[in-house]
Residue, then its C-alpha position, 0 to 999 in steps of 0.5 A: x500500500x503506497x502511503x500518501x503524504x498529507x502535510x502533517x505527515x511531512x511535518x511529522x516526517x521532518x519532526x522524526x529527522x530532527x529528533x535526537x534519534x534522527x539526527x543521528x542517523x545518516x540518510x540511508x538510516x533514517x530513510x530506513x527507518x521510517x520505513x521500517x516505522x511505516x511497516x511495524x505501524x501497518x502490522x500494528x493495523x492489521x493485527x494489533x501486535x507489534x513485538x515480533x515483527x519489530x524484532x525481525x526487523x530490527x536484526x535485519x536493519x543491524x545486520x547492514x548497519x555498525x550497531x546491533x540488533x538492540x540499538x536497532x530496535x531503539x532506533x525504529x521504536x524512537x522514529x516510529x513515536x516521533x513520525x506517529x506522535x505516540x508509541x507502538x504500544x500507545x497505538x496498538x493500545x488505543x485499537x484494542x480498546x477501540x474494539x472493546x468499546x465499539x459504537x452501537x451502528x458497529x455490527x450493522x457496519x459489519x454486516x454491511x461491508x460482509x455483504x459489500x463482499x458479492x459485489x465486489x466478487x461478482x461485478x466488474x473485472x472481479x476479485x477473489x473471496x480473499x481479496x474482498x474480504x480484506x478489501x472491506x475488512x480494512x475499510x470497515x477497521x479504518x472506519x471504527x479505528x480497530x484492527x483489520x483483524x477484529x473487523x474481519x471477526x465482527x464481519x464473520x460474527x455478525x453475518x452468521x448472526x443474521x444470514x446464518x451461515x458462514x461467511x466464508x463458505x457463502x463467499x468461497x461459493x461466489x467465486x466459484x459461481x462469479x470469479x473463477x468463469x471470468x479468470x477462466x475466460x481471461x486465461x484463454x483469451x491470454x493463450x489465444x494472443x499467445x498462439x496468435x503472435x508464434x504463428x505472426x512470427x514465424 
């Protein structure tokens, strides 16, 4: 997912370079480092944990830098509180007390982005239950700022609530009926170009 500086976002980048932490880094390592920021924060979205991720990539920053996998760590954690303005902790945090607490329209949301599923399996140029389900469980998890993981389990509970089946199933189900034919169709249309340009160049 390409991010989209916003001015503020420029202005917090510009607050993590003067920092006492990004001060200190060369070029390369700051650019670094936001990026690895970048990363743990998208992790930390998606399911609302941090710890194994950061070291993972800590050890792999250490490994081409002149300090080790610690000081590593405190690099990114420092970039990532200046860049955010808070925490990974704070911001992961700040989710998971967002899903404890969610507003009364949160179950009818969830429904409806479960159901926003078949048109996006079904219409236009068509996508895979997988991709539609995430597609919608971001945009539902933006909208309530809880993890993409606990909106995906909101959008499974209350499906089987109302529809009573499995929102899986029923999805697996339409791409097979609305997806796979058009895959099918664009496959054959390929190895037909495919044949059409060998016997052009021969």
């Amino acid at each position: 997912m390409n991010e989209v500086l916003t001015p503020n976002a420029q202005h917090r980048i510009k607050e993590a370079r003067d920092s006492f932490t990004g001060r200190n880094l060369t070029d390369s390592q700051f650019d670094i480092a936001v990026g690895l920021a970048g990363i743990i924060d998208r992790h930390i979205h998606k399911t609302g944990s941090f710890r194994e991720p950061l070291t993972d990539y800590a050890h792999a920053f250490a490994r081409s830098e002149k300090f080790d996998a610690m000081k590593g760590e405190v690099i990114v954690r420092d970039i990532y509180a200046a860049r955010y303005g808070r925490t990974m902790n704070a911001t992961r945090e700040a989710l998971l007390e967002n899903e404890k607490n969610l507003p009364e329209t949160a179950r009818e949301q969830a429904l409806q982005a479960a159901r926003n599923i078949e048109g996006r399996i079904r219409d236009g140029e068509s996508m895979p239950f997988y991709k539609a389900y995430d597609h919608e469980g971001s945009n539902l998890a933006r909208s309530l700022s809880i993890t993409e993981n606990g909106a995906k389990h909101l959008m499974t509970e209350s499906y089987r609530a109302v529809e009573g089946r499995e929102l899986y199933e029923t999805g697996k189900a339409l791409e097979e009926k609305y997806h796979r034919p058009k895959v099918e169709a664009a496959r054959q249309e390929r190895e037909q170009e495919r044949a059409q340009r060998r016997v052009q160049s021969m």
